[in-house]
N, C-alpha and C positions, 0 to 999 in steps of 0.2 A: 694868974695871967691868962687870957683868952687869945686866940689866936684867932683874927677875922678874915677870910678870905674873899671878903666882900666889895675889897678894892682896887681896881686895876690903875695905877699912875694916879694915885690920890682922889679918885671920883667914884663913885661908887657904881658898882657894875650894874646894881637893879633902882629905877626909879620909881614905880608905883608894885608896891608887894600889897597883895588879895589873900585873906586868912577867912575860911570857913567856919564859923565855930558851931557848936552844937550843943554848949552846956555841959559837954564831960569832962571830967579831968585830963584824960590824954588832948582832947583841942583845946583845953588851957595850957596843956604844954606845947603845942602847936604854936598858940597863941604869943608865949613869954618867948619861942626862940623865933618870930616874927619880930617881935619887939627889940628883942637886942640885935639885931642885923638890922633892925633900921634906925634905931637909937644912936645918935649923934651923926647921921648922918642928913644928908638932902633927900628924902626917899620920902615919899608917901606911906602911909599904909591906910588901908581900906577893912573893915571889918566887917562880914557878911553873915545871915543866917537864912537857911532854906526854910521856907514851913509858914504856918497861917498866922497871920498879923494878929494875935492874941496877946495877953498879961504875959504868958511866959515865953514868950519868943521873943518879946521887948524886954524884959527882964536879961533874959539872955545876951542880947545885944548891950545891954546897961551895965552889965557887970563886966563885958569886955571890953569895953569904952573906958571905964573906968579904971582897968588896972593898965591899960595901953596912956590914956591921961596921967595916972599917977607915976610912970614912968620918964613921964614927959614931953611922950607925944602930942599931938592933935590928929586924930585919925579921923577919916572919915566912916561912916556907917551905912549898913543898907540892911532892909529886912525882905528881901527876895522871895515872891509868892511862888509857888508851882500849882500849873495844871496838873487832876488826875494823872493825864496821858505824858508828862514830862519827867526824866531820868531828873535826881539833883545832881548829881554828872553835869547834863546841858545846864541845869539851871547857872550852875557855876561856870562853866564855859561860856553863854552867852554873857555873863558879866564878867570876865576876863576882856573880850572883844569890846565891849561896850564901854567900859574905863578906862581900855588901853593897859593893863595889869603887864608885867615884864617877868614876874615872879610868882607863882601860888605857892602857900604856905599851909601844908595840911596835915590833920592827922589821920592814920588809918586805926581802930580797931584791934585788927591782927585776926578777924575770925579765920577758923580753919576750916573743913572737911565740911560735914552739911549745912552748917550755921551759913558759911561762904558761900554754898554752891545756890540755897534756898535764901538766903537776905543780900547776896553779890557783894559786889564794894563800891561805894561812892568813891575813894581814891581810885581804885584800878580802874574806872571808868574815865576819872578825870586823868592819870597818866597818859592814858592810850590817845586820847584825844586833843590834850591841851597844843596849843600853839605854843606853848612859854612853857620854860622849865617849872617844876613841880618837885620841891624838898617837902620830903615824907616824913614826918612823926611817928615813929612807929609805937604802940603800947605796947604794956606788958605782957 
C-alpha cells in the first residue's frame, strides 16, 4: 500500500508537475515518482530535456514519453535549447514560469567534494532559485 500525500480535501494539491530528464537512471527514477503522483489524478505532467535538438536528445525525450504513456499518462513534451552563456538551472526555471509548472520533479546525481565544486549541480541551482517547490530524487 502506498501512502499519497498529494491531496488536500480530494483535489490534488499540484496541477501541472515539470520532470527534467537526462537519460540516466537516477532521472528515470525522477521520472517513475513523477508519474505516480500524477497517475490517477487531474495533474498534468510535462517532460523536458536541456541540450541540442539531436537523435539522442529526442531519443531521450521518446523513451520518457513512453514509459509516462504506457503508464497512462498523456504528458506533454519539450526539447529545451540552451545558449553557451545560459545555466540549465535558468533553462529549467524559465520553463517553469512559462508553462505555469506548480511542482519540479528532479533528480540530483549526489556528486561530492571536487566532482561538485568543479561540475556544481543543476538541482542546487534549481532549488535556490525556483518559485515552486522542488522534490529531489536523490542517487545512489
Amino acid at each position: 500500500m502506498r501512502i499519497v500525500y498529494f491531496e488536500v480535501e480530494g483535489e490534488a494539491m499540484y496541477k501541472r508537475v515539470l520532470v527534467p530528464v537526462d537519460g540516466s537512471e537516477i532521472a528515470e527514477r525522477a521520472l517513475d515518482e513523477a508519474i505516480n503522483l500524477t497517475k490517477g489524478h487531474k495533474v498534468e505532467l510535462k517532460i523536458v530535456f536541456i541540450g541540442s535538438d539531436d537523435e539522442s536528445s529526442r531519443e531521450v525525450i521518446e523513451v520518457a514519453m513512453n514509459r509516462a504513456v504506457n503508464a497512462g499518462l498523456q504528458p506533454e513534451s519539450g526539447l529545451l535549447g540552451k545558449f553557451e552563456t545560459e545555466e540549465i538551472a535558468d533553462v529549467i526555471l524559465q520553463e517553469v514560469k512559462e508553462w505555469a509548472a506548480d511542482l519540479i520533479v528532479m533528480a540530483t546525481h549526489g556528486r561530492r567534494g571536487m566532482a561538485h565544486m568543479i561540475l556544481g549541480s543543476v538541482t542546487e541551482g534549481v532549488i535556490r532559485a525556483s518559485p515552486v517547490p522542488v522534490l529531489v530524487i536523490r542517487g545512489a
